[in-house]
VOPAGU-2260 file (C-alpha; in pm, 1 decimal, decimal comma):
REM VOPAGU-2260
SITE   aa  ch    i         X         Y         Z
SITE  UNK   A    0     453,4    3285,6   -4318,0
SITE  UNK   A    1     299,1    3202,0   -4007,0
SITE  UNK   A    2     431,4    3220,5   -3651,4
SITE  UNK   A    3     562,4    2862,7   -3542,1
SITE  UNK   A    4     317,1    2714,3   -3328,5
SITE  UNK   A    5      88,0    2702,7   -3601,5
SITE  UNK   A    6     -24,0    2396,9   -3741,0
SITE  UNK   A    7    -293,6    2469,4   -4027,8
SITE  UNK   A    8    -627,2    2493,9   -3803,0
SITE  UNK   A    9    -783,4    2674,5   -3494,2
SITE  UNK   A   10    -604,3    2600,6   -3158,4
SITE  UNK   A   11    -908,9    2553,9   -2925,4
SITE  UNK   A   12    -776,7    2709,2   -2563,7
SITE  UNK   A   13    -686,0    2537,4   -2235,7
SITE  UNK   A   14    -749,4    2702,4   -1927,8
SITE  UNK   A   15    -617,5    3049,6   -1923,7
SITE  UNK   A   16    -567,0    3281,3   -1569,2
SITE  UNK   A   17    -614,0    3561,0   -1731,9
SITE  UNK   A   18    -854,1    3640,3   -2099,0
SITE  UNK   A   19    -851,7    3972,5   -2290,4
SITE  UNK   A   20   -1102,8    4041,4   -2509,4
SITE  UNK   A   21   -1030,4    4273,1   -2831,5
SITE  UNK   A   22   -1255,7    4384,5   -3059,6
SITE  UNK   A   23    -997,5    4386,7   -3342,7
SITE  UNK   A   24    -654,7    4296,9   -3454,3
SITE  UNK   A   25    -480,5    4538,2   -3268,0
SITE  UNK   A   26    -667,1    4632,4   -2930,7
SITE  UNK   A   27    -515,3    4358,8   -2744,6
SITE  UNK   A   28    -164,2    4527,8   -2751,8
SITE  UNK   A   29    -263,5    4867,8   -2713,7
SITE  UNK   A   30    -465,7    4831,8   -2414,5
SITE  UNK   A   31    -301,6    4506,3   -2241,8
SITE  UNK   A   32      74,1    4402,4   -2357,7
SITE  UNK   A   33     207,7    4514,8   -2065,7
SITE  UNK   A   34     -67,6    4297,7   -1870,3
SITE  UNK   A   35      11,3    3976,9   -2091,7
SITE  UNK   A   36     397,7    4026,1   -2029,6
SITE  UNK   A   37     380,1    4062,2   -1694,4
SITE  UNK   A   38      82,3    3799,6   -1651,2
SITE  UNK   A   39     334,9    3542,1   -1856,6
SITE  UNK   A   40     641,9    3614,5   -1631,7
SITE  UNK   A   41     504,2    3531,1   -1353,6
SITE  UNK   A   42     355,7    3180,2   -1458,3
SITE  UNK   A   43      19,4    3254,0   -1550,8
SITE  UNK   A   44    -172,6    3156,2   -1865,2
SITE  UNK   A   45    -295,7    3403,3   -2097,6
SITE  UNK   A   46    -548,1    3398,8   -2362,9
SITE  UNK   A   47    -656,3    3632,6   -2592,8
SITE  UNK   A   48    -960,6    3681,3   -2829,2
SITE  UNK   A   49   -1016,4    3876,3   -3078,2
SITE  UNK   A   50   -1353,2    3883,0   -3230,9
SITE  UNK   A   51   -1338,7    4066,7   -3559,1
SITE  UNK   A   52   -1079,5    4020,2   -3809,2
SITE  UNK   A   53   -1060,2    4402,6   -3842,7
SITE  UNK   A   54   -1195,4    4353,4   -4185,5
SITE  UNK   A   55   -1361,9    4669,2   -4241,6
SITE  UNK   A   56   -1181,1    4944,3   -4278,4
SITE  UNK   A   57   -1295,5    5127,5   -4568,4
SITE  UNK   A   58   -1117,5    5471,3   -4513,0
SITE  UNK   A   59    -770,7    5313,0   -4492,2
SITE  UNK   A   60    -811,6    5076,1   -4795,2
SITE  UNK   A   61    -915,0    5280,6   -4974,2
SITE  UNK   A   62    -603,0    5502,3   -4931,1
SITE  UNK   A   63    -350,5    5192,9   -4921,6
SITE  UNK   A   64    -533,5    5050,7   -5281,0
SITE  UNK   A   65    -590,4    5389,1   -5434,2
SITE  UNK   A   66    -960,1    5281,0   -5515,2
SITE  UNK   A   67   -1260,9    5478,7   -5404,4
SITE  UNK   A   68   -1486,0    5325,6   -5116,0
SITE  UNK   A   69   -1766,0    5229,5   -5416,6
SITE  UNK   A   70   -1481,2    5059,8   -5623,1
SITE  UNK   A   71   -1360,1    4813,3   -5324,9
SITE  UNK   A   72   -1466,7    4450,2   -5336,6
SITE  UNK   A   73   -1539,1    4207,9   -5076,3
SITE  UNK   A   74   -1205,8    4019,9   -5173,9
SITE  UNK   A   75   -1019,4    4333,1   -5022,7
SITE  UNK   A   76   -1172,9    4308,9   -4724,8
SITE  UNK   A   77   -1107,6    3977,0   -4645,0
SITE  UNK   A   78    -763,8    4037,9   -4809,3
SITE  UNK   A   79    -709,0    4291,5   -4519,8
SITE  UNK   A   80    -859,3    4029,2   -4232,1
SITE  UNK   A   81    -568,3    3725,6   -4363,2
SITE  UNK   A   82    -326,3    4118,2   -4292,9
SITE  UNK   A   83    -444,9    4162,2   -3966,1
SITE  UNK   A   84    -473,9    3825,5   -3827,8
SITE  UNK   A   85    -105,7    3753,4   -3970,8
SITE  UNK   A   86      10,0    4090,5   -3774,1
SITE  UNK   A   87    -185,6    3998,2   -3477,5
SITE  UNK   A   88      89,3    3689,1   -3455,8
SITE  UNK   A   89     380,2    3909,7   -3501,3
SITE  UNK   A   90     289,3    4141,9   -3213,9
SITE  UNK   A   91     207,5    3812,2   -3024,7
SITE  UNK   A   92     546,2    3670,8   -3051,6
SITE  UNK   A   93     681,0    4037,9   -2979,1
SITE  UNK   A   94     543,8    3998,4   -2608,3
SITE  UNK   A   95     625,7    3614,2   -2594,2
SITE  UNK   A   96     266,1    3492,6   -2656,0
SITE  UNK   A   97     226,5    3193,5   -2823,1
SITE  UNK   A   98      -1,4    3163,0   -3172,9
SITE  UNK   A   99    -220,7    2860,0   -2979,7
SITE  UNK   A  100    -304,7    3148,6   -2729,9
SITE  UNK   A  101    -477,2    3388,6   -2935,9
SITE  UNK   A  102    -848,0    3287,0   -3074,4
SITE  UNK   A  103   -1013,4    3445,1   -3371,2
SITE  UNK   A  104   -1407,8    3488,7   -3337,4
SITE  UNK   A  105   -1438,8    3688,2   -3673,8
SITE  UNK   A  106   -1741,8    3861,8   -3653,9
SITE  UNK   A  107   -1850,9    4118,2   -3891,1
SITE  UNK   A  108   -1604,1    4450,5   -3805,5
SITE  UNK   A  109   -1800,9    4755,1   -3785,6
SITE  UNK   A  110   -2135,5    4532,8   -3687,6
SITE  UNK   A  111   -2093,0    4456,5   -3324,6
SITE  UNK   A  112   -2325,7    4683,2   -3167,0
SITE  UNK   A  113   -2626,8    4669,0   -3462,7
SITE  UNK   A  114   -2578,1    4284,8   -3386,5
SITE  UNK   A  115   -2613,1    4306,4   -2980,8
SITE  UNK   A  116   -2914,4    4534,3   -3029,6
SITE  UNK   A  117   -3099,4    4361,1   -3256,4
SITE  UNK   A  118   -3120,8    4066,5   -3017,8
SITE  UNK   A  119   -3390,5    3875,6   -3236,2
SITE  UNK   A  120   -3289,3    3991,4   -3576,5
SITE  UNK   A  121   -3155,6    3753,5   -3822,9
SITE  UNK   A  122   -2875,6    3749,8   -3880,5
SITE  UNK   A  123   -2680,0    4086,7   -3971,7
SITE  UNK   A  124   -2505,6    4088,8   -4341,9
SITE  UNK   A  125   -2135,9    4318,3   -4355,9
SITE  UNK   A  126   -2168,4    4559,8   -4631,8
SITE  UNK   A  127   -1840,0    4505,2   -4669,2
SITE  UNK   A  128   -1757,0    4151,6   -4691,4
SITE  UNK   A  129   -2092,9    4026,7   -4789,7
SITE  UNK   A  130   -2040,4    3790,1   -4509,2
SITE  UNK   A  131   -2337,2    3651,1   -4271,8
SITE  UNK   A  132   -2168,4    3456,5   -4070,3
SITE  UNK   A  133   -1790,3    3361,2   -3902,9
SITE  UNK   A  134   -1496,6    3241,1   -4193,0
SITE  UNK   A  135   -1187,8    3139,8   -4174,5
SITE  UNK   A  136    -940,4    3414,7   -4307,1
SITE  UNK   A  137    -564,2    3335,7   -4194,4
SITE  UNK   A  138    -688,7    3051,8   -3957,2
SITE  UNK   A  139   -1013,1    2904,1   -3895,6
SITE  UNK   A  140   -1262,6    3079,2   -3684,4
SITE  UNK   A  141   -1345,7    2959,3   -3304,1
SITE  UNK   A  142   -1725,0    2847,9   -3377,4
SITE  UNK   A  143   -1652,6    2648,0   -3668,1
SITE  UNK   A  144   -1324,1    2513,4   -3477,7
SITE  UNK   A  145   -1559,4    2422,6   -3156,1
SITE  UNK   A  146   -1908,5    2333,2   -3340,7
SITE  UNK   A  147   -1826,1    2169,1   -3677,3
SITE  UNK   A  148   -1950,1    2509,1   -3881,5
SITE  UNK   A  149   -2013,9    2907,6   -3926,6
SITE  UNK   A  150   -2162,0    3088,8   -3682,5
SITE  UNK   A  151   -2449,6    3308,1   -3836,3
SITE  UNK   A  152   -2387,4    3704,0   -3698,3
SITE  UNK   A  153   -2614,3    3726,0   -3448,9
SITE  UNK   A  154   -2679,9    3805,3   -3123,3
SITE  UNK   A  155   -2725,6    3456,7   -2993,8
SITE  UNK   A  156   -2410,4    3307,3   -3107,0
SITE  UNK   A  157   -2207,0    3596,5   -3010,4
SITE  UNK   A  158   -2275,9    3541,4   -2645,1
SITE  UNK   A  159   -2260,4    3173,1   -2697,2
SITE  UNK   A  160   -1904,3    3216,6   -2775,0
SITE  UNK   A  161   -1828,2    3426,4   -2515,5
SITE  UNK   A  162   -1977,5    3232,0   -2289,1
SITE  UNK   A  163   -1818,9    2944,7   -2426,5
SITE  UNK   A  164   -1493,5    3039,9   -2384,0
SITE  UNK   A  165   -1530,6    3149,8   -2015,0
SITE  UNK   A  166   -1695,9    2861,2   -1919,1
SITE  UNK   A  167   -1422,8    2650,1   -2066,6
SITE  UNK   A  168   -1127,1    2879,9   -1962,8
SITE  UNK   A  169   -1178,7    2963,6   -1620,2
SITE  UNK   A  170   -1082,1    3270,8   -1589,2
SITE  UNK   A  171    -951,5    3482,3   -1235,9
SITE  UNK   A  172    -931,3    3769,9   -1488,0
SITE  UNK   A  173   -1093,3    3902,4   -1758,1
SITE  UNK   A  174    -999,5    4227,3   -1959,5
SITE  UNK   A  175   -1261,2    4396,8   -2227,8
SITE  UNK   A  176   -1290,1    4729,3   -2365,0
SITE  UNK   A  177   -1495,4    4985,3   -2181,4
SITE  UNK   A  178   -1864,0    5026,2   -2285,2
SITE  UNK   A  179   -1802,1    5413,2   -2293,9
SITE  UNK   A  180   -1521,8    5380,0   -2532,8
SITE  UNK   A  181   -1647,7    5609,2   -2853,3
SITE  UNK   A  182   -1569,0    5309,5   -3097,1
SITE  UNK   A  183   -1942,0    5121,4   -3123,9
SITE  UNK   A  184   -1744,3    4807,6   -3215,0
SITE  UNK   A  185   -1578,5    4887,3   -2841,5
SITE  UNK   A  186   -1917,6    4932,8   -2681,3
SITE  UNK   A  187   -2024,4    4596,9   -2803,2
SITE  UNK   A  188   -1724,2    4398,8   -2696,8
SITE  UNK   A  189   -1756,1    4523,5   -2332,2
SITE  UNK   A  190   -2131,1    4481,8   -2330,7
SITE  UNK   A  191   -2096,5    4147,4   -2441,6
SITE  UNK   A  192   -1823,1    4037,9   -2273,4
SITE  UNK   A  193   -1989,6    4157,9   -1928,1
SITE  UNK   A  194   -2357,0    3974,8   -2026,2
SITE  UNK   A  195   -2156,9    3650,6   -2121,9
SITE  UNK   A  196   -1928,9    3647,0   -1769,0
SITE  UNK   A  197   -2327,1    3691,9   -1589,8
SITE  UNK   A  198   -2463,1    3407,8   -1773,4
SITE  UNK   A  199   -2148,3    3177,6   -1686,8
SITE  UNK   A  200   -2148,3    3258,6   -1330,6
SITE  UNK   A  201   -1801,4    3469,7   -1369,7
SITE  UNK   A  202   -1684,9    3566,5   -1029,4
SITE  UNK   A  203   -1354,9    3690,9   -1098,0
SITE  UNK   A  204   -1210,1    3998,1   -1159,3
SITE  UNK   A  205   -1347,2    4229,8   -1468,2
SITE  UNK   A  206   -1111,8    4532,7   -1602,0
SITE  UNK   A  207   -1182,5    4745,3   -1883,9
SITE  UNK   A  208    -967,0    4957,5   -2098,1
SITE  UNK   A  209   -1014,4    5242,1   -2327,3
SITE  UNK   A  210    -849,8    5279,4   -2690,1
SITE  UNK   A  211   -1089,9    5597,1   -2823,9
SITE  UNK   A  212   -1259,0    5869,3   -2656,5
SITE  UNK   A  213   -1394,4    6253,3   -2756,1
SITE  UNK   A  214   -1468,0    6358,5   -3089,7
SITE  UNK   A  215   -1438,9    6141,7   -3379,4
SITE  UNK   A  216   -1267,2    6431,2   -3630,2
SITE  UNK   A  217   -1001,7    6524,4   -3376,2
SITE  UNK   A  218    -834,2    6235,4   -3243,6
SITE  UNK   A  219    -783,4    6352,4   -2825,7
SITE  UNK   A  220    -753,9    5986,4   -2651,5
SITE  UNK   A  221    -472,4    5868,8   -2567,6
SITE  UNK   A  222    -272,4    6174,1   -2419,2
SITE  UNK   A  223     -47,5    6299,1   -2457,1
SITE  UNK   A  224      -5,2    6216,7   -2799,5
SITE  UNK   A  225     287,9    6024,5   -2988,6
SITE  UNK   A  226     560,2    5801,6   -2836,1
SITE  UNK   A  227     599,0    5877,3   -2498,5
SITE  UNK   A  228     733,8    5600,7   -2295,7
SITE  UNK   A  229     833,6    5803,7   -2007,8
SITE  UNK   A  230     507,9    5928,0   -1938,6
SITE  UNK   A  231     167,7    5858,3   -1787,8
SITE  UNK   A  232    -157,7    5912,3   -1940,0
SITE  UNK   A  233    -337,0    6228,5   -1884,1
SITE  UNK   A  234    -652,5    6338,8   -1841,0
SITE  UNK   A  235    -671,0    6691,3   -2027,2
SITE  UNK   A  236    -997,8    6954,9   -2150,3
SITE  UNK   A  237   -1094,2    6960,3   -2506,3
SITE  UNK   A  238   -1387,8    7157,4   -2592,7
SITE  UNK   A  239   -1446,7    7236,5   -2246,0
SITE  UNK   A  240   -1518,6    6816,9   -2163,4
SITE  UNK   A  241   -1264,4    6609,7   -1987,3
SITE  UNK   A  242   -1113,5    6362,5   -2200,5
SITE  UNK   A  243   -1150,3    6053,6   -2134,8
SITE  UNK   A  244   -1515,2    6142,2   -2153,2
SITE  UNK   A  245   -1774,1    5921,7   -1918,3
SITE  UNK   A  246   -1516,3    5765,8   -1701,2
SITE  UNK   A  247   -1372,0    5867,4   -1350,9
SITE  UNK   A  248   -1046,9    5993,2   -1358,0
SITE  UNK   A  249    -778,5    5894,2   -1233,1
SITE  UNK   A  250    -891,1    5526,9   -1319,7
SITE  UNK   A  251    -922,1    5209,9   -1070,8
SITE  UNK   A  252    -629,0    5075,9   -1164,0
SITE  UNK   A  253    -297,4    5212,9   -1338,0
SITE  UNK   A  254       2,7    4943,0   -1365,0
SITE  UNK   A  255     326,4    5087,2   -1437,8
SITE  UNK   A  256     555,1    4945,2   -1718,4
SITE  UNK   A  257     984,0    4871,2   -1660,3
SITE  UNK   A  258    1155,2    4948,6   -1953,2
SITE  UNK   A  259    1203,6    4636,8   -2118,1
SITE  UNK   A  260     813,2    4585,1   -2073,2
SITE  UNK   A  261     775,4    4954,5   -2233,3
SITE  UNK   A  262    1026,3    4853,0   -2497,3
SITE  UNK   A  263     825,8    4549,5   -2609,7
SITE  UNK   A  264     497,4    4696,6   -2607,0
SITE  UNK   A  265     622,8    4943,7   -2884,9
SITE  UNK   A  266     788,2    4656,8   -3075,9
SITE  UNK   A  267     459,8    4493,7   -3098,6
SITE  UNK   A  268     278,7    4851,1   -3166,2
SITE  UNK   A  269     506,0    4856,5   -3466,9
SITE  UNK   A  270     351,6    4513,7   -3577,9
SITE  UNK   A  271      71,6    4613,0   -3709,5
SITE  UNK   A  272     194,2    4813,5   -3990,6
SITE  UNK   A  273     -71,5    4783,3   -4175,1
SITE  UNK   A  274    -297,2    5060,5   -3982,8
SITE  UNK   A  275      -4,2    5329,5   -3994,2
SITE  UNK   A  276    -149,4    5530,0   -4311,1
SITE  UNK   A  277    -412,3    5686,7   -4109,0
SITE  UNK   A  278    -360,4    5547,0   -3738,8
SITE  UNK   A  279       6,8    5581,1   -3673,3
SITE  UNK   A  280      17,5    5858,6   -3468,0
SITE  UNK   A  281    -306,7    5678,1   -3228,9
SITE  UNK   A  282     -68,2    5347,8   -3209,8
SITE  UNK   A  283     189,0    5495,3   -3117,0
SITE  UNK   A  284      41,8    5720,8   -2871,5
SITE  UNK   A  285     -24,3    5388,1   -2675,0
SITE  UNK   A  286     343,8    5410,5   -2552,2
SITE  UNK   A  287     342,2    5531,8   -2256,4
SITE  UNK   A  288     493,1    5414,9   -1939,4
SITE  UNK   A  289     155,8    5257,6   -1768,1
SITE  UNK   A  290    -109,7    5068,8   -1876,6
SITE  UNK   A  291    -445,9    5207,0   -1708,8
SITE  UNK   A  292    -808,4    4971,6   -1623,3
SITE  UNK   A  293   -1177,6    5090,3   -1524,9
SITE  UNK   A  294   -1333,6    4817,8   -1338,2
């Protein structure tokens, strides 16, 4: 069942103080609970987007639904986005956001970045889905919600959302994922995200955060690794690089987290359950006791 607050369609936003944009079901909490919590408590309005339903993960369903990658349908894929949105509420609730606060764009997962490059393509297809443009999985998608139908996955109507939403939010704060995160989906989010806040005239305050970095086989961002709540995040050498890779270290901004704060962030971690098979221990490795920005 759905988190109370929920009445059957898309909640379009009032004006928020501060917006996070994730690229999936998930991000938001990993790299900003603390930041929503704290952002709530003291009065402000929050808003969050997410702008794919997470609803291509072939590694892990594949494992979950014992099937090899060739044997999955689209209907498991959009199985897995109703999942994701539904745990996106959960964690939500965990950190006292309400469901009419958190937007789903549901663009294609794993087609961000082909999509922003291709800026006069037609519109890009999910080989996973089969989808070509926004649907409503758990709830109703924010183009259809706003314009009266799909939004085909492009380029164009990407940034008009974006756009959109800052224009009619009113942001002092925005907060993205870094464009040198490893995750292309990441890239795309922040390069979006920072081309949308031009176009509207944005002059408020932009921070980034990272969820991946260094190689994809050995999993080195964040560290240390595992539930540590009484710890900071570290910059350490792998491979003779510094991880994070392509940011300055220490970073612009680093927010500590109280305990109660800490304590909520993990129950909200633990929300999306869903990803554990093959990203528990990079969840969990989110707990730490600050929550870190690149500007």
């Amino acid at each position: 069942m759905l988190t109370a607050g929920y009445n059957g369609r898309a909640l379009l936003p009032l004006r928020a103080d501060v917006l996070v944009f994730a690229p999936h079901p998930d991000d938001e909490t990993l790299g900003t609970a603390g930041v929503i919590m704290r952002s709530l408590a003291a009065g402000l309005r929050v808003h969050v987007v997410i702008v794919t339903n997470g609803d291509a993960y072939e590694e892990l369903l594949s494992l979950v639904l014992r099937k090899r990658p060739e044997e999955l349908a689209p209907e498991d894929y959009l199985r897995s986005a109703r999942i994701r949105q539904q745990e996106a509420f959960a964690a939500a609730a965990a950190i006292g956001l309400p469901p009419s606060c958190i937007t789903f764009l549901a663009y294609p997962d794993a087609g961000l970045l082909p999509i922003y490059k291709a800026a006069d393509a037609g519109p890009f297809t999910s080989r996973f889905t089969g989808q070509r443009a926004t649907y409503a999985a758990l709830v109703p998608d924010y183009h259809r919600s706003r314009f009266g139908r799909p939004a085909a996955y492009t380029k164009a109507c990407v940034l008009k959302d974006v756009t959109d939403l800052i224009c009619t939010l009113q942001p002092r704060h925005i907060y993205m994922t870094n464009e040198a995160d490893r995750h292309p989906d990441h890239q795309a989010v922040g390069l979006f995200v920072r081309e949308a806040a031009e176009r509207a005239g944005f002059a408020g305050g932009l921070h980034t955060y990272l969820i991946h970095s260094g190689p994809v086989d050995d999993e080195q961002w964040p560290w240390p690794r595992g539930v540590t709540p009484t710890l900071p995040f570290e910059a350490h050498l792998y491979d003779g690089k510094r991880i994070p890779e392509g940011l300055p270290w220490p970073p612009q901004e680093r927010m500590p987290l109280n305990d109660r704060e800490i304590g909520r962030k993990l129950q909200a971690i633990l929300a999306y359950r869903s990803q554990f098979p093959v990203d528990e221990e990079l969840l969990l490795s989110f707990s730490k006791n600050e929550e870190i920005f690149w500007r």
